[in-house]
N, C-alpha and C positions, 0 to 999 in steps of 0.2 A: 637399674631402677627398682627401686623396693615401691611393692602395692599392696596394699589392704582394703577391706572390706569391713564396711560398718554399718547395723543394721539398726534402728534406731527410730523414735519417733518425732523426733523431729531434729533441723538441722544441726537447732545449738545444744541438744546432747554431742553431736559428733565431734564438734571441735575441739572442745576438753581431753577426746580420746583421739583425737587426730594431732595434736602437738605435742599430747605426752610420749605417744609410740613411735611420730616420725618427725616432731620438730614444729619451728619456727618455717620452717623454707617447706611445710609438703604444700601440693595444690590437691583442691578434689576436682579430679576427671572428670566424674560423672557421679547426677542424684537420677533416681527415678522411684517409684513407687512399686512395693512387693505386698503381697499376701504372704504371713504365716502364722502359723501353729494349726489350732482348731482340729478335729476329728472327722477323721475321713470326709475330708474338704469342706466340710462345714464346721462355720463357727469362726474361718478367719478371719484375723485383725491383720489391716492397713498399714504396716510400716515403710518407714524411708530407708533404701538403702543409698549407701554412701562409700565411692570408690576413689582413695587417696592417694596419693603417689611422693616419693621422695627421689628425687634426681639426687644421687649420694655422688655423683662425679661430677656435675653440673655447680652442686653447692661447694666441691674444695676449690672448683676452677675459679665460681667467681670470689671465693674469700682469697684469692690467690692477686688476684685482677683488683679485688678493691684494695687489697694492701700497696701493688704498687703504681694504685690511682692517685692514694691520699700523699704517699712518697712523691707522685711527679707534682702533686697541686701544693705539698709543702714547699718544694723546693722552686716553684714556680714561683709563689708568693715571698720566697724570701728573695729572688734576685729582680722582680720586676721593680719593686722600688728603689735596689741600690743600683740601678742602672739608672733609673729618672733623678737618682739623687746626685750621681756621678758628674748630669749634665748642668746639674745647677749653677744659675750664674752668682757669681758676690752680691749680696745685698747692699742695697744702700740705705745706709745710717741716718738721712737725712728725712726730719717726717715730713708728709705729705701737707702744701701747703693748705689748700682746703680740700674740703668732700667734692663738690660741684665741681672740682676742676676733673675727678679722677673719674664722679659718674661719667663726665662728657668724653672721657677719652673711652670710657669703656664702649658706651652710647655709640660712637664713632668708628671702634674696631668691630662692631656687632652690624653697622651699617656698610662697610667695608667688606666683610665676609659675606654679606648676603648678596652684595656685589661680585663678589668672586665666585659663589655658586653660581650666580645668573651667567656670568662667563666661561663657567668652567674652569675656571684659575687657580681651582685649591692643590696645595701640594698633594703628593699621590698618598702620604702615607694617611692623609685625610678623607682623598676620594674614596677609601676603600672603607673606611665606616661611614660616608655618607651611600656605598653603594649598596652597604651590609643593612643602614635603615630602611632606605628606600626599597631591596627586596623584602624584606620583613614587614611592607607595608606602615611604617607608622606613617603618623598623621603629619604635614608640612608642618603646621606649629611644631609639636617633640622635633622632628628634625634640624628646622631652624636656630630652634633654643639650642638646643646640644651641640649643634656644626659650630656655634656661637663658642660658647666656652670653648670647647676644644681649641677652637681659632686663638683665642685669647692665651689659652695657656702653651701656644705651641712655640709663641711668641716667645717665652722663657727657656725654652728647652732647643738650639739648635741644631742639634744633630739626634732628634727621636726619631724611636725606630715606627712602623706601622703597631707591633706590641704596645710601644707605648701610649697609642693612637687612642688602639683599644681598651686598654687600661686606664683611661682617664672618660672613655665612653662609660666604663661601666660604672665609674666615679659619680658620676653626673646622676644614674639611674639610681645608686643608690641614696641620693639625695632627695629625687624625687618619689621615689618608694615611699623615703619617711614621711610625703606630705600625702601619700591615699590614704582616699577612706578605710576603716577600718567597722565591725561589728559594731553600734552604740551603743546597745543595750544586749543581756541576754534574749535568744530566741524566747517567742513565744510557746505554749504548747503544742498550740495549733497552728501549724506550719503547712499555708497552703503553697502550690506552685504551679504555676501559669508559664506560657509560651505558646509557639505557633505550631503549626505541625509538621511532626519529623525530628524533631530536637533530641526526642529521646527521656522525654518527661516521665514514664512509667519506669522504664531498667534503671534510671537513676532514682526513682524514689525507693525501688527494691531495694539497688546498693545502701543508700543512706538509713533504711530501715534494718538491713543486715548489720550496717556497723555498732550504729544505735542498740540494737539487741546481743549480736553479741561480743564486741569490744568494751560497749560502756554500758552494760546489761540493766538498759533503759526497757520499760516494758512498752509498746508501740501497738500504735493501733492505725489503718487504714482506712481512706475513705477515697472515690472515687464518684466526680460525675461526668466523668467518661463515656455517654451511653452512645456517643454521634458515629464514636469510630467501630468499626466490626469485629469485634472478638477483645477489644477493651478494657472491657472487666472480667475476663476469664484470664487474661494476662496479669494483669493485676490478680484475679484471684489464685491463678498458679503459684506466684511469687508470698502471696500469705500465708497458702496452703502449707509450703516448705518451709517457711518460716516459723510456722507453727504462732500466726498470730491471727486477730481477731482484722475483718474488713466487710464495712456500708458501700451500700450503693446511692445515691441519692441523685434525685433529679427537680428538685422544689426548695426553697429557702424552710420549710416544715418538714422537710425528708433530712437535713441537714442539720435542723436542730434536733432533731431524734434521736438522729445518728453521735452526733457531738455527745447525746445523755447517754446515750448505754456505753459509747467508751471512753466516759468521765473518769473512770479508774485507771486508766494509760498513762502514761507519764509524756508520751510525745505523742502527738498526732497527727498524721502524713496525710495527706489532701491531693490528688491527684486530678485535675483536669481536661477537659477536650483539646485539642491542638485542634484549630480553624485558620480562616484565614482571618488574622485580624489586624488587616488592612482596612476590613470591614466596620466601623467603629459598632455597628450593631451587636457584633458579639461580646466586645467591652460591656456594654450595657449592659448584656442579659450577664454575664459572669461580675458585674458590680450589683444586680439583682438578686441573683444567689449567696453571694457572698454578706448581704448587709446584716447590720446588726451583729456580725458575728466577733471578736478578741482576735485576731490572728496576723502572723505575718506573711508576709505574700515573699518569695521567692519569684523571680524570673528567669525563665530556660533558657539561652541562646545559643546557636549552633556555629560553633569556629568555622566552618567549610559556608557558612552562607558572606558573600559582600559586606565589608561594614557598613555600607552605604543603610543595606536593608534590616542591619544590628539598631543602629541608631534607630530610623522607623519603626520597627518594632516596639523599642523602649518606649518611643514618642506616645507612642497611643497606650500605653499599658500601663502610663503615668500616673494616671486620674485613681490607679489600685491602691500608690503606695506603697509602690515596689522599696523594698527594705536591704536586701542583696541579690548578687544575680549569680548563677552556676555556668556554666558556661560547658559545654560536650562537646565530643569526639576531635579531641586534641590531637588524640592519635592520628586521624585523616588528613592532618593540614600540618604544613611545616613552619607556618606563617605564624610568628607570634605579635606581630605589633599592635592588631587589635585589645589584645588584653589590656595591652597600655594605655592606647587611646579611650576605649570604654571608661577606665576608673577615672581620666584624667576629665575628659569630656562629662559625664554623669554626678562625679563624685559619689558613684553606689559602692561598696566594697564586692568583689570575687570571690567569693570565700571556697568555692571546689568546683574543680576541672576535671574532665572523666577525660577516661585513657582508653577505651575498649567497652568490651559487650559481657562481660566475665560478673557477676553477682557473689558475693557482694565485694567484691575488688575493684580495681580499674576505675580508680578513686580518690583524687589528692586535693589533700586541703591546702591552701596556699597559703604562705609562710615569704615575709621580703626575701629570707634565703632564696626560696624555692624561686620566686619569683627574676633573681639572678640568675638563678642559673641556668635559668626556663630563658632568661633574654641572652645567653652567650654562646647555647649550645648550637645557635645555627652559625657561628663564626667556622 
């Protein structure tokens, strides 16, 4: 493992000299804060050191590993369909005499199947992606519809394998993919973000403020009215500090229009709020208090490891904001993806980023229909 040491006054000098000397694949270990130069110990200036690493064995192994990933996913994709296409039966030449006759058979097979679920009657190579939704939590509606098609299409194919099962599950997703929401407009400047507490509202507006700075070297500014939780805004000011970016405090609708004029010159502006319980509709209130009058879009925070049951409640009261898209944290902790599904379908809000980890500004992905496949197959 090769390490380096970078001294530096702020983060995003380092990274220019951290990918030129060790790459794309280094991580930094470790920031903390040094004193140097000045005269016999006086006179020191406050710099960031900065300690980088390159795994040089780690990175041939996985370009070793991704080459014969993308080799097993080629060759996958080229035999999964001429094996569905092997079982095809002869078409028949004859057209359909009306629509209504073919809705009603469909109507009929989809009333059939949901009959056979209630019985437990589906062939096994079935059962095992209804047993794959059902762990994954989605919602009985997704299930139903999907158990539907499949049922429908299995009808064509007698002799499919549980593969093909699955391969027509993810047929299905990607159909419904194309009908989520998506972003309507571009972000606002002012991008505030709400949730309850525990979600992880402040490390993720770091990340999103680290990418912001320095991948699409957006100039960012911070605001916080965080003051309920204990140490709050020293967290948040940690994260500015390294950042080398400007951050308000504000606790009044007057302290926020202040704050909004002096970092009028930012090009993004991150808004950081209390996590409470807002079960409570009171604290709605006072947080549509603060917020009035002001241009911005609201983001909403939700935690993968909490019940959907209490995702939904959540949303329900946070409505009255104007929630615009939702982020959704600690992906990493749950292996359970079917909420993601259920939220877009259920809300029609778009998802636009999932955190993976506690890592600034990383452990951060923007979601993409790809992503989103392959986010639904990897618990297969």
């Amino acid at each position: 493992m090769k390490i380096k040491r970078y001294v530096v006054t702020h983060l995003r000098e380092a990274m220019p000299l951290i990918r030129q000397e060790l790459g794309q694949d280094a991580v930094i270990l470790n920031t903390k804060k040094v004193k140097v130069g000045g005269i016999f110990g006086l006179f020191r200036k406050q710099r960031l050191e900065v300690l980088a690493a390159l795994d040089e064995e780690k990175v041939a192994k996985e370009e070793t590993e991704f080459a014969t990933l993308l080799q097993s996913e080629k060759k996958r994709r080229e035999e999964a369909p001429e094996r569905v296409e092997e079982q095809k039966p002869k078409v028949d030449k004859q057209p359909v005499e009306a629509d209504a006759q073919v809705l009603g058979e469909l109507k009929s097979m989809k009333e059939i199947m949901m009959q056979m679920m209630e019985n437990e009657r589906l062939p096994k190579q079935l059962k095992q992606v209804q047993a794959f939704l059902e762990t994954q939590e989605f919602s009985q509606a997704i299930r139903s519809s999907v158990m539907a098609e499949l049922l429908i299409k299995s009808k064509s194919y007698p002799s499919y394998t549980k593969e093909d099962a699955f391969t027509w599950m993810r047929q299905e997703f990607v159909k419904r993919i194309k009908n989520y929401p998506s972003i309507r407009s571009e972000p606002k400047k002012i991008r505030c973000f709400v949730g309850p507490t525990g979600v992880g509202k402040t490390t993720t507006i770091a990340k999103i403020a680290g990418n912001l700075l320095l991948k699409e070297r957006q100039s960012v500014g911070l605001i916080t009215s965080d003051t309920y939780r204990i140490a709050a805004v020293e967290q948040l000011r940690t994260y500015a500090d390294i950042l080398g970016i400007p951050m308000e405090v504000v606790q009044s609708p007057a302290d926020l229009g202040q704050s909004l004029e002096r970092l009028s010159s930012c090009d993004i502006i991150l808004m950081d709020t209390a996590g409470r319980n807002y079960q409570q509709y009171s604290y709605i209130t006072q947080l549509e208090t603060l917020l009035s009058g002001q241009e911005m879009s609201i983001t909403l925070m939700l935690s993968l490891t909490h019940r959907y049951s209490d995702m939904k409640l959540i949303a329900d009261n946070f409505h009255s904001l104007g929630v615009s898209e939702v982020i959704m944290t600690k992906m990493d902790e749950t292996t359970v993806r079917g909420p993601i599904f259920n939220f877009m379908e259920d809300y029609n809000l778009p998802i636009t980023i999932l955190t993976t980890g506690q890592n600034v500004p990383d452990d951060l992905v923007r979601t993409t229909p790809e992503f989103l496949l392959d986010l639904l197959m990897e618990g297969r």
